[in-house]
C-alpha positions in Angstrom: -22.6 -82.4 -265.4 -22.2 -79.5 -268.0 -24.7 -81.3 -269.8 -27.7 -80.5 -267.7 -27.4 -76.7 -268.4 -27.7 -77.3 -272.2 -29.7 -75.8 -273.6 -27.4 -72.8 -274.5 -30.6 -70.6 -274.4 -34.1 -71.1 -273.3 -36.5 -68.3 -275.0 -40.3 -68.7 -274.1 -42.3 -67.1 -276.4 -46.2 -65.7 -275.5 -48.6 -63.4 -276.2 -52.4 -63.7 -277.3 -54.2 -66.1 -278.5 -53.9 -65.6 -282.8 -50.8 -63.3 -282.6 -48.9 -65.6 -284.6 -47.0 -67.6 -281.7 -46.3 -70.8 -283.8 -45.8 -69.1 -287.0 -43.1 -67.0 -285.7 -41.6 -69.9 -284.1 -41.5 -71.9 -287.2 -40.1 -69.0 -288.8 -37.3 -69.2 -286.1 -36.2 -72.6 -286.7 -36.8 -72.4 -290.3 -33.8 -69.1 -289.9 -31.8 -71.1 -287.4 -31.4 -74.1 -289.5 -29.9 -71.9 -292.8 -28.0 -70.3 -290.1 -27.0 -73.1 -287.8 -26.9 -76.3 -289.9 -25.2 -77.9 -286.7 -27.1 -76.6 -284.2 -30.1 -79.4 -282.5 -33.4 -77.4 -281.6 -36.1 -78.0 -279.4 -40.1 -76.9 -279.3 -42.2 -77.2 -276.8 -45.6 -76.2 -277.9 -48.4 -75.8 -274.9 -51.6 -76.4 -276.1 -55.1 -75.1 -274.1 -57.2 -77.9 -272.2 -61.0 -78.2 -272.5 -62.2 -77.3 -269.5 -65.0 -79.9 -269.6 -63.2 -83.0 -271.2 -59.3 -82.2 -270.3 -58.2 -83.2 -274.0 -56.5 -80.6 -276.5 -55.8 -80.1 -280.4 -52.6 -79.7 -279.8 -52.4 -78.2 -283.3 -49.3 -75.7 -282.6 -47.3 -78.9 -284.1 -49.0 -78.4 -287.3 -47.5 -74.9 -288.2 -44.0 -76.4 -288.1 -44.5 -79.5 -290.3 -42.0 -78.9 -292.9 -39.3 -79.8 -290.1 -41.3 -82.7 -289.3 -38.2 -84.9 -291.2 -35.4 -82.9 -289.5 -32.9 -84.9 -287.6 -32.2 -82.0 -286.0 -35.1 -80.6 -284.8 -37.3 -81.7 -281.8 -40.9 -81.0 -281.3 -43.2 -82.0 -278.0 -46.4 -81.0 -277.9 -48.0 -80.7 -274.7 -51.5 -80.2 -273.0 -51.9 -77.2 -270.2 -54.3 -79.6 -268.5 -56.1 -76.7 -267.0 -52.9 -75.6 -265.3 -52.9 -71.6 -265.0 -49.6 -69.8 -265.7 -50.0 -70.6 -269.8 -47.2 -73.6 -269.0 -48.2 -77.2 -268.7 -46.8 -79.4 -265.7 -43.8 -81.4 -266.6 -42.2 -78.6 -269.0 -39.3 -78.4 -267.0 -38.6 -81.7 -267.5 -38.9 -82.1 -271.1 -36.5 -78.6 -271.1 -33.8 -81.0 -269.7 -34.3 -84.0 -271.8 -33.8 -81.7 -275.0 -31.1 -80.6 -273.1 -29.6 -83.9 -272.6 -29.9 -84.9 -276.0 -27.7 -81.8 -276.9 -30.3 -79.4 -278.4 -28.4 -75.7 -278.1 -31.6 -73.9 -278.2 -34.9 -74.5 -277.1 -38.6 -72.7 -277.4 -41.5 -73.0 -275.4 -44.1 -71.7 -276.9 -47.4 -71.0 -274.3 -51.1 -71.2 -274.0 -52.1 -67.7 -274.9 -51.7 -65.9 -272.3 -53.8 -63.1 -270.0 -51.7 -60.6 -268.0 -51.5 -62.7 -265.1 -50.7 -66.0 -266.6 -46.9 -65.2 -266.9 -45.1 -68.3 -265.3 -43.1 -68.5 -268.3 -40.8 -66.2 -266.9 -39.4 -68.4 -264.4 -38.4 -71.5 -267.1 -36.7 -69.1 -269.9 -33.4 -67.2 -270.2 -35.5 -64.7 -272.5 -39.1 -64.2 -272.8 -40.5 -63.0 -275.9 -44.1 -61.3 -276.4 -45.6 -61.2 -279.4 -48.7 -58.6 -280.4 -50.2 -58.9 -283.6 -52.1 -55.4 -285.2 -56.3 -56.3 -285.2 -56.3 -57.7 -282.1 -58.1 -54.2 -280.4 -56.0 -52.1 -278.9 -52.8 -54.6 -278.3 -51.2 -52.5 -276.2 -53.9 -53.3 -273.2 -51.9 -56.8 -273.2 -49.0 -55.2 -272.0 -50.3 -54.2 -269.2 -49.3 -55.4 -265.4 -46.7 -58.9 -265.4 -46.5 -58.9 -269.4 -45.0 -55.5 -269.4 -42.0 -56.7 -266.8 -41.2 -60.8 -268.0 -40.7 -58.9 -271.5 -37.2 -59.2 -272.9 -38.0 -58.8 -276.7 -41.2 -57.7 -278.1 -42.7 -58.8 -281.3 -45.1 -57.2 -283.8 -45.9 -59.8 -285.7 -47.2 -60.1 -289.2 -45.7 -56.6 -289.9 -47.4 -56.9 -293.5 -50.8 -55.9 -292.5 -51.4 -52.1 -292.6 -51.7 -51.0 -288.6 -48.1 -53.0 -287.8 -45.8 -50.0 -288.4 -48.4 -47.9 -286.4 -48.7 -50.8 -283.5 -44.7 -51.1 -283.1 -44.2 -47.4 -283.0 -47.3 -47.3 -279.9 -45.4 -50.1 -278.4 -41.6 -48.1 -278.4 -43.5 -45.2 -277.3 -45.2 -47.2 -274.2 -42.1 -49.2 -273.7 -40.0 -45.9 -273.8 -37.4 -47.6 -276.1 -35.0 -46.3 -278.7 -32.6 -49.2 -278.9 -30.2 -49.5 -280.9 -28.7 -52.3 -283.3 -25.1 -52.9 -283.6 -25.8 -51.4 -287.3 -26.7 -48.4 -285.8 -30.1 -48.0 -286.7 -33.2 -49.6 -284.2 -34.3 -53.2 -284.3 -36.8 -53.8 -286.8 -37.4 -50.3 -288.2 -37.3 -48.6 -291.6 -34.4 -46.5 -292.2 -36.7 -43.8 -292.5 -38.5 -44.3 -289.3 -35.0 -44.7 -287.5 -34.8 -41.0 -287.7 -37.6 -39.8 -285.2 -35.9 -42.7 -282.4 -33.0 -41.1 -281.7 -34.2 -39.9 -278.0 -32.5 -42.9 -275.5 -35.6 -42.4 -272.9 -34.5 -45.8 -271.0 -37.5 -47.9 -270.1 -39.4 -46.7 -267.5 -41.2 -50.5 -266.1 -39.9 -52.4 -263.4 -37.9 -55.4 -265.2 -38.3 -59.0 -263.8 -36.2 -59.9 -261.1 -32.6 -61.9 -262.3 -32.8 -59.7 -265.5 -30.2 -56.9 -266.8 -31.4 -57.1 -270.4 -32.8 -54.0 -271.9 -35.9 -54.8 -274.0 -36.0 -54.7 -277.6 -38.7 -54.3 -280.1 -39.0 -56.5 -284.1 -41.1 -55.9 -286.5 -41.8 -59.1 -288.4 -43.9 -60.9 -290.5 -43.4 -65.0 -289.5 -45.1 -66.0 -292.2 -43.4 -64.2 -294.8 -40.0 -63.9 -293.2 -39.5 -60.4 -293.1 -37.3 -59.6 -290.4 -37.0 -62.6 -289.0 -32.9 -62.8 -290.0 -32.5 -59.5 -287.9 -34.5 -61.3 -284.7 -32.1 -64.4 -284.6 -29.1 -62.1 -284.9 -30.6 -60.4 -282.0 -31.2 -63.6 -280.1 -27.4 -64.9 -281.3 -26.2 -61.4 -279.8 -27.8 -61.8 -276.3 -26.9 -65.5 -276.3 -23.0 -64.4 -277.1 -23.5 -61.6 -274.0 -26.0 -63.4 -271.0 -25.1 -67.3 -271.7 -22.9 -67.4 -268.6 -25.2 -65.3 -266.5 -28.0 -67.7 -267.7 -26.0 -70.8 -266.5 -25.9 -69.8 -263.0 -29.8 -69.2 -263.2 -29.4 -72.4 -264.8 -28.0 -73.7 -261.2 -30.2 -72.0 -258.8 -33.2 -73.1 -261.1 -31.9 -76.7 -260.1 -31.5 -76.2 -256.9 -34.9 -74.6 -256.4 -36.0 -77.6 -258.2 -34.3 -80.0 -255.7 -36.5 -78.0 -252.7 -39.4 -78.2 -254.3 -39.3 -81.7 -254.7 -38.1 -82.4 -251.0 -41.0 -80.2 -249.8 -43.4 -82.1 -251.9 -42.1 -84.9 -251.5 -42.0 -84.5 -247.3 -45.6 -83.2 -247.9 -46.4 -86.4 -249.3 -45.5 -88.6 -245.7 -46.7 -86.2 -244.0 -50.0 -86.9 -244.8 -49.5 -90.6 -245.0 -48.5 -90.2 -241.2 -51.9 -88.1 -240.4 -54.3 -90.6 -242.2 -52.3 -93.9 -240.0 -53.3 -91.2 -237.1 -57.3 -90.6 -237.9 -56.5 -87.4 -240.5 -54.5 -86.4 -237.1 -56.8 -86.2 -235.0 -54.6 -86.9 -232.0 -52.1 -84.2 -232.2 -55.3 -81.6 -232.5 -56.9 -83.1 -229.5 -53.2 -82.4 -227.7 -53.4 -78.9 -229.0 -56.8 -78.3 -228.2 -56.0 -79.7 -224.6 -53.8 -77.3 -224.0 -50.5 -80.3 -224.0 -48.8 -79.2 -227.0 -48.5 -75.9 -229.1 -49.0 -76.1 -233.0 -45.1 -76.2 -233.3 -44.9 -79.0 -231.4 -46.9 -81.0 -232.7 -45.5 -80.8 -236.4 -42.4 -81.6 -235.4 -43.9 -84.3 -233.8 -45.4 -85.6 -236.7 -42.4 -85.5 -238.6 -40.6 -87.2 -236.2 -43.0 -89.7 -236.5 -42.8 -89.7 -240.2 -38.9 -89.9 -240.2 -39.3 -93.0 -238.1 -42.2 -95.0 -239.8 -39.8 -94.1 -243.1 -36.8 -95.7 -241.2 -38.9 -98.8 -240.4 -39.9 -99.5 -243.8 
């Protein structure tokens, strides 16, 4: 039964569209691998629909080719199909089978994402964001949902010149002066660690089911720079959360199960209603005064229960 709450840690990673999403996740395997020979991982990689023909690219694969051979790592790519949310139906589901097959951690890497599309927060243990400098001012992506799913925030490719400057406007916004267990802050030049020694405590609201303080990285995905310091972070929280994230685990389940009773008692439901003329019998009844709305949905169901024990 433990084996349905594998994976040990489910990050989703977001942000906008050209921020570096499946560079920094190949990064992350790449560093996991040297770091974890034994460990299995899993990608899921959510590629955008065409609005008018429903296909998609699904070109986030082709960033992480060079573990194309590995035994050991697992890659599914998958179409959004127009579904909002930057997650594609059936995620879940593909979460548990790498999780059944023993992968320890898994990524799900979104559609890139607008500040309400933030569904991702209700599939991962951590959700990363990842900015990238050029991109305008990055820091209006923050703004509303993206600001409270955050647990880490990423400045990616750190080797262009406005980086340093993005990542200190972030720690600024995010009022942040974390520090590493090395004792200076996560992703910052020893120099820079200087002017963040003010603990100001973040002042958004966090996600509900959270008690992780956000931390910022400055990294370049493509060249590797401080990639090493982000897994150790991610190995840190897994060491601290993973048996908070297994009872979330649980309820995520069991919130599952509901969902699929409700749907699924949707479903006869309206199998019952077209046998009755899209129900127009019980509305008559209501309309004439002989039943209330109540009673006429539990009719229904009652109806439904039976035609379901006849079958």
């Amino acid at each position: 039964a433990d084996r349905l709450l594998l994976p040990r840690m489910l990050v989703g990673i977001t942000g906008a569209p050209g921020s570096g999403k499946s560079t920094l996740t190949d990064a992350l395997i790449r560093a996991y691998r040297q770091r974890h020979p034994a460990y299995r991982l899993g990608v899921v990689a959510v590629d955008p629909s065409s609005p008018f023909t429903g296909g998609a690219v699904l070109g986030d694969r082709v960033r992480m080719m060079r573990h194309a051979t590995d035994p050991l790592v697992f890659v599914r790519s998958m179409a959004s199909r127009g579904h909002l949310g930057g997650l594609a139906l059936g995620v879940k589901g593909v979460i548990r089978v790498m999780g059944l097959i023993g992968c320890e951690v898994v990524f799900v890497e979104t559609v890139g994402v607008g500040q309400s599309e933030v569904e991702v927060a209700s599939v991962a243990d951590l959700v990363m964001i990842v900015l990238a400098p050029g991109q305008g001012d990055s820091i209006q992506l923050l703004k509303a949902g993206l600001m409270e799913i955050g647990d880490l925030f990423i400045v990616n490719k750190a080797d262009r010149p406005d980086a340093a400057r993005l990542h200190a406007d972030l720690l600024s916004m995010l009022r942040i002066a974390q520090a590493d267990p090395f004792g200076h802050h996560a992703g910052l030049p020893a120099e820079e660690d200087a002017d963040q020694d003010l603990a100001w405590g973040p002042l958004i609201t966090r996600r509900p089911g959270t008690n992780i303080e956000p931390r910022t990285y400055l990294v370049s995905g493509e060249q590797g720079q401080g990639v090493e310091d982000l897994v150790s972070g991610l190995d840190d929280l897994a060491s601290t959360h993973a048996p908070g994230w297994q009872q979330q685990r649980r309820q995520m389940i069991a919130e599952e199960v509901r969902e699929a009773v409700l749907e699924e008692a949707g479903r006869r439901v309206r199998q019952t209603l077209r046998g009755m003329g899209e129900g127009q019998e019980p509305v008559a009844a209501v309309l004439g005064g002989a039943l209330s709305v109540g009673d006429a949905a539990a009719r229904l169901l009652r109806e439904t229960c039976q035609q379901k024990g006849q079958a």
